[in-house]
N, C-alpha and C positions, 0 to 999 in steps of 0.2 A: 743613468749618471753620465755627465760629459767626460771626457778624458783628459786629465792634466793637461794642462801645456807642454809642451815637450823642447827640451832643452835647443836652446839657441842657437847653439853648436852644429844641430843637424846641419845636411844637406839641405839645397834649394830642391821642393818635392818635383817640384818641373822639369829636374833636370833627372829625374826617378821615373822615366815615363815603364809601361808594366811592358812592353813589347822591347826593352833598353836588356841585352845581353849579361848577365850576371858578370863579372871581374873572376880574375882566376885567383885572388888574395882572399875574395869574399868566399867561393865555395871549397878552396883551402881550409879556410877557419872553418864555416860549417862543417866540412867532413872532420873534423880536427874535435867538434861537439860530442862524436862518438867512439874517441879513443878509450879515454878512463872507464865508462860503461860499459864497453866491451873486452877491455882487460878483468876487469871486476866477474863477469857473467863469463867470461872464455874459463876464469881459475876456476870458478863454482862447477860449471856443468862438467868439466874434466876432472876435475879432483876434488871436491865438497864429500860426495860421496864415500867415494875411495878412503878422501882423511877421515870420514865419520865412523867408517866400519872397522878401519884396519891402521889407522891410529891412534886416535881417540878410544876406539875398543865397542862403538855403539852398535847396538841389535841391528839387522838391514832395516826391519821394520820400522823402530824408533830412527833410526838415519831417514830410511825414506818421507815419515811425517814431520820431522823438521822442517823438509821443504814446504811441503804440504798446510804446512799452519802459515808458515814463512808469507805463499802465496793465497791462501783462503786470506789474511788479511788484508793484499790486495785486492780483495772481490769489495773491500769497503773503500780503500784509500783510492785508486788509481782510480774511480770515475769522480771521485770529487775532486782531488786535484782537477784532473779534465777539464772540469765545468770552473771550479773555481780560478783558472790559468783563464779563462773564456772571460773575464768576467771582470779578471783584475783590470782597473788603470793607475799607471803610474807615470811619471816622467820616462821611466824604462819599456814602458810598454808592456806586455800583458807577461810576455813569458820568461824574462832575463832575470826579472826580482825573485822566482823559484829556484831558479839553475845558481843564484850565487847564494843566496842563503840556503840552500840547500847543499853544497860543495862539501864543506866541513865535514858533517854528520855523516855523510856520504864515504869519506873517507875513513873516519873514526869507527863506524861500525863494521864494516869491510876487513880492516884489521884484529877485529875480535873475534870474527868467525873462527880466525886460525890458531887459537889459543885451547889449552886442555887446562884449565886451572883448578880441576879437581878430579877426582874420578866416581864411578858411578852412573849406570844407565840414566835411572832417572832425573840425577840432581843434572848431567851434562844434557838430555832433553831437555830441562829446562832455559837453562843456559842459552844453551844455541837457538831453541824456537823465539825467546825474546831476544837476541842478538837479529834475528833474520826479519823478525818483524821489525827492529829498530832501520835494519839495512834497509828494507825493502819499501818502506817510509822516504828514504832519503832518496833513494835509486830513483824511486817514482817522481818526486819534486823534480829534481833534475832530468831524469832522461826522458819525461813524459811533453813536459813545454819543449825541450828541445826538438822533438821530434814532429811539433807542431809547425818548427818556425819553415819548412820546407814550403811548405803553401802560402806563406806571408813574403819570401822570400822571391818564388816565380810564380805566373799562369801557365810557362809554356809549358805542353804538354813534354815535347822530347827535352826541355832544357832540365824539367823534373827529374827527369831518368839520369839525367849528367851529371843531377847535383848526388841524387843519392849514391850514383857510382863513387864518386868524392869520398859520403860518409862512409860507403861499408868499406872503400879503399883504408880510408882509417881504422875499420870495426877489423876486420881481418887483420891489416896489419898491426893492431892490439893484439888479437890474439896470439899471432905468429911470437911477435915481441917477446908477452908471458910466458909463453910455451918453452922459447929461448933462452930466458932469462928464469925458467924451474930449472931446467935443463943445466944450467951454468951451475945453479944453486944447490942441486941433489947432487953434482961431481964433485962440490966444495968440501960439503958439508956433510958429516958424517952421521950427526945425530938427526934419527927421521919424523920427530917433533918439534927440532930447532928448524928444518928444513923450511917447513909450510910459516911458523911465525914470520922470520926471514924474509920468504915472499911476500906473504900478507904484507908484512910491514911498509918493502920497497913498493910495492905495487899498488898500497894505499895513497900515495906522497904521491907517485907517478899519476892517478886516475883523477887527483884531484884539479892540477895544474891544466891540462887543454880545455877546462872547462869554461875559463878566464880569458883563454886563446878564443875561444868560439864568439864568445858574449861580445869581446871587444872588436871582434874581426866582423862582426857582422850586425851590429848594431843601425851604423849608418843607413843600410839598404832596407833594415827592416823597421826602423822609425820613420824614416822619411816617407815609405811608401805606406806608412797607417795613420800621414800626419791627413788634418783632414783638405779637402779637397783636391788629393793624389788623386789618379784615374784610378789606381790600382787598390784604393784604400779598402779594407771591409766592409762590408754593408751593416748598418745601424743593425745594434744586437737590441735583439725584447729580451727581460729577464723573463724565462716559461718556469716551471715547476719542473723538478727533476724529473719526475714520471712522464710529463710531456715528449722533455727534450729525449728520452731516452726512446719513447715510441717513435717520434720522427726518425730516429739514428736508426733501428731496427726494422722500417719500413720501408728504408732504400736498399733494394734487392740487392744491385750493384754490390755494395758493402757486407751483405749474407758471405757473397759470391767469394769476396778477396777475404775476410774472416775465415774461412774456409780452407779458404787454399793457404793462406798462411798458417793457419795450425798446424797440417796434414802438413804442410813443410819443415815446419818449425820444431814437432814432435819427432819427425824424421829424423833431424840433424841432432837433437840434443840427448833425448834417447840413446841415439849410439854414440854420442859423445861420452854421457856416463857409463858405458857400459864398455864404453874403449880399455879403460883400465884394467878391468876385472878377465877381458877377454885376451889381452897381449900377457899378462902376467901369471891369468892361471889356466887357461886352455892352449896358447901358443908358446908357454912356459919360457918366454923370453923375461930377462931382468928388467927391473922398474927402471931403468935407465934407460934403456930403448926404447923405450913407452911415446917418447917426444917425438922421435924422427918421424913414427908412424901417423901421428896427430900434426905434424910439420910437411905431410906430404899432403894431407887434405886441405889445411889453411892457405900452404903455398899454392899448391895449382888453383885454389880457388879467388887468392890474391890474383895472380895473372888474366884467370880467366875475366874477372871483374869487367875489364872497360871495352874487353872482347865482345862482351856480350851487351854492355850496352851498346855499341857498334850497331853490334847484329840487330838488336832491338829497333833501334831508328831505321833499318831497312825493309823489316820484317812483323814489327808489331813486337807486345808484349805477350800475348797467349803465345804467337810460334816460337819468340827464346823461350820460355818455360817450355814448353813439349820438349823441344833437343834435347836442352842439360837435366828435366825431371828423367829421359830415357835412357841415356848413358849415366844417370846415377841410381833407376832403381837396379840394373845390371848390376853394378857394383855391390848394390846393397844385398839385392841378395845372392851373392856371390859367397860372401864372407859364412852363411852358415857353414857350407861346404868346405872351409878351409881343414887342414888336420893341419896341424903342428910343428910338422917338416917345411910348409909350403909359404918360407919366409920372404921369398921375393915375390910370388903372387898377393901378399897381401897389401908390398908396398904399393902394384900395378893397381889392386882395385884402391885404398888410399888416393890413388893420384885421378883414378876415373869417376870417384866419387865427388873428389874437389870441384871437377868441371861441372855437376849440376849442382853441387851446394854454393856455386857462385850465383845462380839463379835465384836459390832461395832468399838471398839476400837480397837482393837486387830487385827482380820480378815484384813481387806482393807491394816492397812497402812505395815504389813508384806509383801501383793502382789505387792507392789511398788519395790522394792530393785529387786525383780525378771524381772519385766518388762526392768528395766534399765540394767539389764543384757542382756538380749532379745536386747535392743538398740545395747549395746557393739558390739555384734555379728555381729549384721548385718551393722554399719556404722564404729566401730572401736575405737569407743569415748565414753568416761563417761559423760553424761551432766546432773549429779544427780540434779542441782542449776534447767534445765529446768521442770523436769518432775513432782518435789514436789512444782516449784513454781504456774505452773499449777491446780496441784491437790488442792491446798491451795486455790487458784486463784476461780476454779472452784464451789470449796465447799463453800467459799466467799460470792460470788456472788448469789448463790442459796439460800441462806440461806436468803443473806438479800436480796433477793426478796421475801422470802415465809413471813418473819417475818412482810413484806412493807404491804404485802395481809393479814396480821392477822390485823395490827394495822388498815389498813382502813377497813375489817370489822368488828371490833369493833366499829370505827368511824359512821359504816353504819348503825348497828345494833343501835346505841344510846345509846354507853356505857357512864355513868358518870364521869368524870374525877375528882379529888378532890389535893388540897394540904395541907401542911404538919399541922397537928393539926387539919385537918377538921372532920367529923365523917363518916364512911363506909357510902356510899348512899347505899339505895335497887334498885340495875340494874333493867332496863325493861326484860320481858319475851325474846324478840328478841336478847337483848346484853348476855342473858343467852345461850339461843341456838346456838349464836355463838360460845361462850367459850368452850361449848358441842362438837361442832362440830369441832371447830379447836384441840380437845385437844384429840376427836377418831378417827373419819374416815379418815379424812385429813391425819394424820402419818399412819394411816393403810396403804392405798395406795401406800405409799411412800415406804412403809420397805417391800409393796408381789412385788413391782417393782424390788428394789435391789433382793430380791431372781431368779426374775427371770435372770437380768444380771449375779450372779452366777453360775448358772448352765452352762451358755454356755462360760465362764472363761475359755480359755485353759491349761495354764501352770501349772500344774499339777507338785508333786516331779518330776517323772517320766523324763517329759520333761525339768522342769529344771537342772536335773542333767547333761542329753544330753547336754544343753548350757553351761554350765561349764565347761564340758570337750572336749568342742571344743573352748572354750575362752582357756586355757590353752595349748590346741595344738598349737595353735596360737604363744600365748608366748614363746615357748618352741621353736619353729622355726624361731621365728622373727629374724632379725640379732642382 
């Protein structure tokens, strides 16, 4: 099918050449795409949990499969989206008509998570698992095209790295924000069921709004360069059969490689994200109010660290920043088994030595994707950005809330105490402490010397990506 016409308005595509420097208003807005989606995902993995078991009142086990259903949904939605974001034409382009009719819903169901409007295990299981799939619906429409537009946006290899620095500049600085503004909100507010609505609510409004910022701030650079005959335009899509396109996405080793290291990264960071709370409140027996500085010392340094390491990156390659910050962060990580109780200033220390490599994990993985799909290009002739990031999202998904499924049921196992809202902190048994221990060092230990090890043997290298470039180009150059 041909592609609309594309509104009048554009730029002149000529003046869009693909080797033309990205604007610093354009990659503003893009990193501006990943504010709301990372305030929405920073409340969940810190405190979803936590509200589930010790607000709400739910089993660890029923808390953990909430997520769980939440995300086994996405094992259906998020490759279709993918494909069908691939696939869309409109005056808008393939991927802006998802991100705006998807905003709304996006924000509305976001807001329901945080409500207790009855009680009971079962009847609030039900509740929250269709509230998660409603969310998780919307999450996807939006942050799945967005995450596409990086590769319609540049070729160049290091300006990729600069753009995504941009986005997680804003993905951290959401979180930090949230984190900020609980933190405001648990000193306010007295009641610890009003607390989370409250949030939910602001944080709903707030996640909705940069979405409209992104769309409109970056329209220009990414229509004009898919109008047709831009150098830089897409290469003509075949419609394949799902099972096709999915074999081709699975047989670029490359992509095994960065799936890989992104989980093992990914599972690292969020794992002990939800296990942050459980650990500063009932093994470091500090109050749920201190809980932020500690979660404010990993976001912050890893805010900072951010464009540090891109830096380093453009000097150094993208395998050798991941080695440094994967190695001063699995130290930290498992540092924290070892903590006892007293040792409240070591834990801000490792906090702040873990931020420096969870600034990598942000950063690192999702730079090597735009590469990959260049690799795709080459060898089949097609951009199918909608499949590889729905995937990756898919994948990371999925593993996530299976590891989270295995923490809540052992807690569930270990005989952790569940409480709701107004009750008083119980003293966990010795067993549900040694869990929280253990899911909160060794467990991410493993996880983050595993991605290192899938790094190293990452092929695509500047080196070799430039070769692909400039053989995607001869291409162009010859084609009729």
């Amino acid at each position: 099918m041909d592609p609309s016409p594309l509104p009048s308005s554009l730029p002149d595509p000529a003046d869009r050449s693909p080797q033309s420097p990205l604007g610093f208003a354009t990659k503003l807005a893009f990193g501006a795409g990943d504010l709301g989606t990372a305030i929405t995902a920073n409340l969940q993995v810190f405190f979803l949990m936590y509200f589930l078991t010790s607000v709400a009142g739910l089993n660890p086990t029923l808390a953990g499969s909430v997520l769980l259903v939440g995300k086994m949904w996405d094992a259906i939605n998020d490759p279709i989206v993918g494909i069908l974001s691939d696939r869309t034409r409109s005056p808008w382009g393939r991927r802006y008509p998802w991100m705006l009719w998807g905003s709304l819903p996006f924000g509305l169901s976001f807001f329901l998570l945080w409500l207790v409007p009855f009680q009971g295990d079962w009847a609030l299981f039900a509740y929250y698992s269709l509230v998660a799939i409603v969310f998780n619906t919307a999450y996807t429409t939006v942050n799945l095209p967005y995450t596409a537009l990086t590769t319609e946006l540049t070729q160049d290899y290091d300006e990729r790295t600069s753009l995504n620095s941009f986005r997680f500049f804003f993905s951290i600085g959401g979180s930090i924000f949230s984190l900020i503004l609980a933190q405001i909100i648990f000193a306010q507010v007295q009641d610890q069921a009003l607390r989370y609505v409250i949030l939910g609510g602001v944080c709903a409004v707030l996640s909705v709004l940069p979405i409209y910022w992104c769309v409109w701030g970056t329209k220009g650079r990414t229509l004009a360069i898919g109008a047709p005959g831009h150098p830089a335009s897409t290469s003509a899509e075949v419609s394949l059969p799902i099972g096709q396109q999915l074999r081709i996405a699975f047989s670029n080793r490359p992509f095994l490689f960065v799936i890989g290291i992104y989980l093992c990264s990914w599972l690292g960071v969020q794992i002990t994200a939800t296990v942050i709370p459980y650990f500063v409140i009932y093994w470091m027996g500090m109050p749920e109010a201190q809980m932020t500085p500690v979660l404010l010392g990993v976001q912050g340094t890893a805010l900072i660290m951010l464009f540090v390491w891109s830096a380093v990156s453009q000097r150094v390659g993208k395998k050798a920043t991941y080695f440094m910050g994967m190695g001063l962060w699995i130290v930290a990580q498992g540092g924290l088994f070892f903590l006892q109780p007293d040792q409240v200033t070591e834990l801000y220390i490792l906090a702040v030595m873990a931020g420096v490599g969870v600034s990598t994990a942000y950063l690192i993985p999702w730079s090597m994707v735009p590469d990959v799909i260049d690799l795709d290009e080459l060898q089949t002739g097609q951009r199918r950005e909608g499949i590889f990031y729905g995937f990756m999202v898919l994948l990371q998904k999925l593993g996530l809330a299976a590891g989270l499924f295995l923490v809540g049921k052992a807690l569930d196992g270990a005989g952790f105490l569940t409480t709701t809202a107004g009750e008083a902190i119980p003293q966990q048994p010795d067993s549900a402490l040694m869990a929280i221990r253990v899911a909160i060092g060794p467990v991410p230990t493993l996880f983050l010397i595993l991605g290192l090890v899938l790094a190293y043997y990452y092929p695509i290298t500047r080196e070799v990506h430039g070769e692909i470039m400039l053989k995607l180009r001869e291409r162009k150059e010859n084609a009729p």
